[in-house]
C-alpha positions in Angstrom: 2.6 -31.8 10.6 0.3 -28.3 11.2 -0.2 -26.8 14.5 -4.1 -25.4 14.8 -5.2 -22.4 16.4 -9.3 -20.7 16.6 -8.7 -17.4 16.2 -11.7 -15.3 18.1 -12.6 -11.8 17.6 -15.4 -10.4 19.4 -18.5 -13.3 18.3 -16.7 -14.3 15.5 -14.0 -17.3 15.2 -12.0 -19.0 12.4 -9.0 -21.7 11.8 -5.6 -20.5 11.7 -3.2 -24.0 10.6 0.7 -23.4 10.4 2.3 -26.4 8.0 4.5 -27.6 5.7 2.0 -28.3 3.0 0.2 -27.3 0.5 -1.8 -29.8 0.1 -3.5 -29.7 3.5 -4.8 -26.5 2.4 -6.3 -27.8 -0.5 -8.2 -29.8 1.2 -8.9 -27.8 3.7 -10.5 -25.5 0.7 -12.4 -28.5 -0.5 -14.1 -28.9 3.1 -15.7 -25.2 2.7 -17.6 -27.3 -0.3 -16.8 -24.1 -2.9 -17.4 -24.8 -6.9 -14.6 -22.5 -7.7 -11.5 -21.3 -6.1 -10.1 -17.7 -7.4 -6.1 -17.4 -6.3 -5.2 -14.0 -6.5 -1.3 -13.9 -5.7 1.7 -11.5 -5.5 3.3 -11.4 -9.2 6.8 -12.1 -7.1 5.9 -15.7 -5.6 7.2 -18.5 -7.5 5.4 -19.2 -10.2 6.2 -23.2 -9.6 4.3 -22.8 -5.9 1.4 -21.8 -7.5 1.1 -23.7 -10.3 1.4 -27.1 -8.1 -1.0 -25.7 -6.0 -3.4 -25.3 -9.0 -2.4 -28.8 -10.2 -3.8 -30.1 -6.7 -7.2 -29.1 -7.1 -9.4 -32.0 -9.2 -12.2 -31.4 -11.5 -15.0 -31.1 -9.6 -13.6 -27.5 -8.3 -12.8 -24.9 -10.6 -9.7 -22.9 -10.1 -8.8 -19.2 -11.9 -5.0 -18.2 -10.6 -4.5 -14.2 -11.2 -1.2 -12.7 -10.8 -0.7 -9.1 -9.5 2.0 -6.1 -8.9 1.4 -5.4 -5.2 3.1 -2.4 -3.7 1.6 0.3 -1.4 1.7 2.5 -4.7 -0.7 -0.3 -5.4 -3.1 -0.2 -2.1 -5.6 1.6 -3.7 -9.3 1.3 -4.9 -9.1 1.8 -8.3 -6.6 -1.7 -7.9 -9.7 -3.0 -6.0 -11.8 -2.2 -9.1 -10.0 -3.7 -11.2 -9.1 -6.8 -9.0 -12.8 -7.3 -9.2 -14.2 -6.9 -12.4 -10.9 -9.1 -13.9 -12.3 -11.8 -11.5 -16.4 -10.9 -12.4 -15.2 -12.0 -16.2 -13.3 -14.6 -15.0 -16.6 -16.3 -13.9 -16.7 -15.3 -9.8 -19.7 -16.1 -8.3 -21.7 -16.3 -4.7 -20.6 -19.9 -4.2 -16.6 -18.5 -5.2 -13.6 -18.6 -2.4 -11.4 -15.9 -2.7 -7.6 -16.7 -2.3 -4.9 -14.1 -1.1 -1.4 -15.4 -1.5 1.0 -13.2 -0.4 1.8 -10.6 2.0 0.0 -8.1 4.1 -0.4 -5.5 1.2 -1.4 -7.8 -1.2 -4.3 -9.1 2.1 -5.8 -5.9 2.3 -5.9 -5.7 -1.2 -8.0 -8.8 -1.5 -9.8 -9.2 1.3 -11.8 -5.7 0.4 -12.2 -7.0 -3.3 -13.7 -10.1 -1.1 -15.9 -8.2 1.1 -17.3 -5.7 -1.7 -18.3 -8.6 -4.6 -21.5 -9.9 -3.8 -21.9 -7.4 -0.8 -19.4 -10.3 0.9 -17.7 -13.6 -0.6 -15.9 -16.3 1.2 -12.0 -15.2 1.8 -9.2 -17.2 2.6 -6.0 -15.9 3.6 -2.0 -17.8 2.8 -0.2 -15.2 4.1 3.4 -15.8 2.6 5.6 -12.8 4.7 6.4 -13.2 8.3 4.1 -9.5 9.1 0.9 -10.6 7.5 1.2 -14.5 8.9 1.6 -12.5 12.7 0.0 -9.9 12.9 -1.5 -8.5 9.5 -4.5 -11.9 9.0 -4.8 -11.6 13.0 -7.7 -8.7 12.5 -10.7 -8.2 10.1 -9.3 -5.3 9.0 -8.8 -4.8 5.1 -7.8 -1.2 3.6 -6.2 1.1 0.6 -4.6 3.8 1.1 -5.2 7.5 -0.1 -3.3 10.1 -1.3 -3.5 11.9 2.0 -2.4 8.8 3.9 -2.8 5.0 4.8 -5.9 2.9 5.8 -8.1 5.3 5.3 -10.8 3.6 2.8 -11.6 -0.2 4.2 -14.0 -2.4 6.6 -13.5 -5.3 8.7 -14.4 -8.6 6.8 -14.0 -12.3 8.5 -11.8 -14.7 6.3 -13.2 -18.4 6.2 -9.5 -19.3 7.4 -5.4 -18.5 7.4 -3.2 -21.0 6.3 0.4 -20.5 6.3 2.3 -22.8 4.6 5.7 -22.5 6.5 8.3 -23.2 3.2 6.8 -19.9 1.4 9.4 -18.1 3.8 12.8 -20.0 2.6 12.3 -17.2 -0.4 12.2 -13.9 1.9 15.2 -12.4 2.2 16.7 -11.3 5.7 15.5 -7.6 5.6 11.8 -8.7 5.1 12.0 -11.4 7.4 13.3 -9.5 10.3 10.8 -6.1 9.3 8.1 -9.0 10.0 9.1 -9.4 13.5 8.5 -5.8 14.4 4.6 -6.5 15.5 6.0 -9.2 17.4 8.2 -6.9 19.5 5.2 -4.4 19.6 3.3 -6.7 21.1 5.9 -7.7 23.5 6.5 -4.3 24.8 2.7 -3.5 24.6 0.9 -6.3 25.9 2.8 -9.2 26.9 6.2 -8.3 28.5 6.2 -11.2 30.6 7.7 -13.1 27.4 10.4 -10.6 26.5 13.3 -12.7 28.1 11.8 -15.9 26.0 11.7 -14.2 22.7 15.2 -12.5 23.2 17.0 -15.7 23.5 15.6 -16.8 20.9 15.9 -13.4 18.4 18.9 -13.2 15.9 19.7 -11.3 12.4 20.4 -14.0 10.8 16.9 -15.1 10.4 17.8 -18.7 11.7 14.7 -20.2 13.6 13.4 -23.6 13.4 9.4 -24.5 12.6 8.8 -24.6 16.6 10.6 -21.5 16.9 8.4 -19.8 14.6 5.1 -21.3 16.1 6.2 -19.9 19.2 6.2 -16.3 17.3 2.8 -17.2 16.4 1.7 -18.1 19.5 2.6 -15.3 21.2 1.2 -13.4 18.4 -2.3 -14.7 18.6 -2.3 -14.4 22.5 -1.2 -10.9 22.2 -4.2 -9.9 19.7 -6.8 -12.1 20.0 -6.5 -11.6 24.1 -7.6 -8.1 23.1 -9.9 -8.5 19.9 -12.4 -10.7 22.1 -13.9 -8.0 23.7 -12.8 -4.8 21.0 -13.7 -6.9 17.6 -13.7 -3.2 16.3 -10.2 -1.9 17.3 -12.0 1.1 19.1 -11.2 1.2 22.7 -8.8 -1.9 24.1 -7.7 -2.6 20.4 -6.4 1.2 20.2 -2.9 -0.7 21.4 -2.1 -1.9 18.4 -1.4 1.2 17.1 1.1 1.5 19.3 4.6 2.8 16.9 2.5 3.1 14.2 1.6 7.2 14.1 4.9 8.0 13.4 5.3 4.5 11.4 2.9 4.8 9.0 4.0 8.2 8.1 7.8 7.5 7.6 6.4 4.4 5.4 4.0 6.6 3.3 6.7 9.2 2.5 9.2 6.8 1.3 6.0 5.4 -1.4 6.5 1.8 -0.4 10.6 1.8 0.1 10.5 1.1 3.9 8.6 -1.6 4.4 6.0 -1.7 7.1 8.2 -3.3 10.0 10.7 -1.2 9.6 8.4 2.1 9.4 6.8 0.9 13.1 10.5 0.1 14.1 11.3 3.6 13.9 7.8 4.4 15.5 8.3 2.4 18.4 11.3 4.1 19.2 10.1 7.3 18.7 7.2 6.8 20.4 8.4 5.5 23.6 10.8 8.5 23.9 7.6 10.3 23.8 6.5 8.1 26.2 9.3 9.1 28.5 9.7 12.8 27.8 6.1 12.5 29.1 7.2 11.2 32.3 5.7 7.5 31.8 8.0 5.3 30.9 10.9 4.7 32.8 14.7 4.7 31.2 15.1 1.1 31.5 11.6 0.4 30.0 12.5 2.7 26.5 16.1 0.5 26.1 14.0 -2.5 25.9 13.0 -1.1 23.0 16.1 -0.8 21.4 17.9 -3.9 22.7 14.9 -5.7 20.8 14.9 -4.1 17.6 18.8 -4.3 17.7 19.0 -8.2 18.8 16.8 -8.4 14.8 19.8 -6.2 13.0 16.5 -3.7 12.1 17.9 -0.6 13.8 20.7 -0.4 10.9 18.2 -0.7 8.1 16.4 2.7 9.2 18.5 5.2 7.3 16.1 6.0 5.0 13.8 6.7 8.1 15.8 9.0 9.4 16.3 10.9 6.7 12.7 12.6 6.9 12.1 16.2 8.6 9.8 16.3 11.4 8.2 18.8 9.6 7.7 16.4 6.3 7.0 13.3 9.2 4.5 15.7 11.1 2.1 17.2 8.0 1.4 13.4 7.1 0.5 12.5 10.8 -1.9 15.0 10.8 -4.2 12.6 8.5 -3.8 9.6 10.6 -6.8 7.6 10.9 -6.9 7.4 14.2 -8.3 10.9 14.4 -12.1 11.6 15.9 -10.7 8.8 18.4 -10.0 11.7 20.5 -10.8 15.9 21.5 -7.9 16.6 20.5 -6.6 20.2 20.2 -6.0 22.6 16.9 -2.0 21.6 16.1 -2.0 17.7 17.4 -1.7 14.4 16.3 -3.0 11.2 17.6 -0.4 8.6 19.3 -0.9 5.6 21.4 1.4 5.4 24.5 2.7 3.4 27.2 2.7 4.4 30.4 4.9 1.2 31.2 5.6 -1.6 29.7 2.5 -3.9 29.0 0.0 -0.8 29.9 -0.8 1.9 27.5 -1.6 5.4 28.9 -5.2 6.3 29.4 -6.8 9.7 30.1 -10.3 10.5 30.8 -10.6 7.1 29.5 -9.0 7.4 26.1 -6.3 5.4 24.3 -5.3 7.7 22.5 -3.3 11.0 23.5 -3.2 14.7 21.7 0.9 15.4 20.8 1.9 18.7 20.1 4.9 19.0 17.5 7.0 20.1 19.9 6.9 17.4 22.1 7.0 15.1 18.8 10.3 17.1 17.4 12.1 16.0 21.3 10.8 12.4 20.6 12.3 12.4 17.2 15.6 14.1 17.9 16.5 11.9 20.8 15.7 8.9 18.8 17.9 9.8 15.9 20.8 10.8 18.6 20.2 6.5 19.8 19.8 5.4 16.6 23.4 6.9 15.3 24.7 4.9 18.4 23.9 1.5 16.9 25.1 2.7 13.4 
């Protein structure tokens, strides 16, 4: 059983199948008619998952398996270098396929080895974490990081296809699972609030959901995106949206150096964020509690110690690199953050996404959410 979905982004499309199996995406591989298949995979999959998959290809197509310590200590491009001349003596060539197994890190990683070999070989993406599988894989976007920030050296480069094979989750533990539902709940808030009451019935922290369940997640997920990326392949205008929670996000998750994953860092964004939001005079009191009754329903809210443990100062000098500046004329002493003006809507001025935020008005966002946060403690 595998549910299908064509994902489009501006004029370009590609499969997306959700299944059981591995062997449906071997032979979905063998449709792309590629002499050799290169699995590059995160060093903490089970070994047995990829050598079965490796067992299921047949002569006629090559396959090279390379195992890899992925961490965002890790997202950088001297790892891309290597990546790609390890693979270069391995044999890649133009005909190749590229393989990414694993999460979202690990995706980036890949798919800009992928899109630099050859000026551009064919990419396939088996997203094994709940974030890349929703959200991560839903964009062309593949980056490292700097030491000055996140993101900040990539392109955007189409994959041949996603497959997610659904058992690859029984081996994430509750923390990661939940912290992969956070873009979900973004998106919800962001784009599609008319599901919110649907998905909360279904939400829990015990990370019990069924195969349908999760296609639902999906589903919502590529709605969400892909109902914006039609017309914004680029993420410049429309697409600005889904940086919604992720200022403040990406800077709590570059401090810690890879200890708070990337849900929970836009967790603790969103909530920040839509205080902002309201201090601003946009979103309404109701509107910033949906925030946290979502978050909470996942148990995420009580992983965010470490989060809070940052000065605004320490938070603020890494925001001040965030790549979504020159997005905006924004003043001397600001950072760049995407906002709601309610929910489903993001606040636009003079016809921008994106909004100037002095520190000050950042330091009331911050303080207030820390106050909540203590709350759910």
């Amino acid at each position: 059983m595998f549910h299908k979905y064509q994902i489009r982004i501006g004029g370009v499309e590609y499969p997306y199948y959700l299944s059981y199996s591995s062997e449906i995406l071997v032979g979905k591989l063998k449709d792309l008619g590629v002499d050799s298949v290169f699995v590059v995979y995160d060093n903490s999959i089970n070994k047995e998952y990829i050598i079965n998959l490796k067992n299921l290809f047949t002569g006629e197509i090559k396959c090279e398996t390379v195992g890899i310590i992925v961490g965002e200590q890790n997202k950088t491009i001297d790892r891309v270098r290597e990546i790609s001349e390890h693979l270069l003596e391995c044999g890649i060539d133009r005909k190749s396929c590229i393989v990414a197994i694993g999460g979202g890190v690990l995706g980036n990683i890949v798919g800009l080895v992928a899109g630099l070999l050859f000026r551009g070989i064919r990419l396939v993406h088996v997203p094994t974490t709940v974030m890349a599988a929703t959200d991560s894989v839903l964009s062309l976007k593949q980056a490292v990081n700097t030491k000055f920030g996140k993101n900040l050296l990539g392109m955007f480069y189409k994959p041949e296809m996603i497959f997610t094979d659904y058992t690859c989750f029984d081996s994430l533990s509750k923390r990661d699972y939940n912290a992969g539902l956070v873009e979900l709940i973004k998106n919800l808030v962001s784009i599609i609030p008319e599901y919110i009451d649907e998905v909360y019935g279904i939400l829990n922290d015990r990370v019990e959901y069924t195969f349908e369940e999760f296609n639902l997640f999906l589903e919502l997920s590529v709605k969400a995106k892909c109902g914006i990326l039609i017309n914004d392949m680029y993420e410049k205008k429309d697409g600005l949206v889904f940086e919604y929670g992720h200022t403040v996000g990406h800077a709590v998750e570059f401090l810690s150096r890879g200890e708070i994953r990337h849900g929970e860092g836009v967790a603790f964004g969103l909530m920040v964020e839509s205080e902002i939001s309201r201090e601003l005079g946009y979103l309404k009191d109701e509107e910033v509690d949906v925030h946290y009754r979502l978050l909470n329903k996942i148990g995420i809210i009580k992983q965010l110690t470490r989060a809070c443990a940052y000065s605004a100062e320490e938070i603020w000098d890494v925001m001040k690199h965030d790549n979504k500046r020159g997005y905006f004329e924004g003043k001397e002493g600001t950072v760049p953050m995407v906002l709601l003006e309610s929910l489903g809507k993001c606040r636009v001025e003079n016809g921008s996404y994106v909004k100037p935020i002095q520190e000050d008005i950042f330091k009331i966002g911050l303080e207030k959410t820390l106050s909540k946060i203590e709350e759910f403690m």
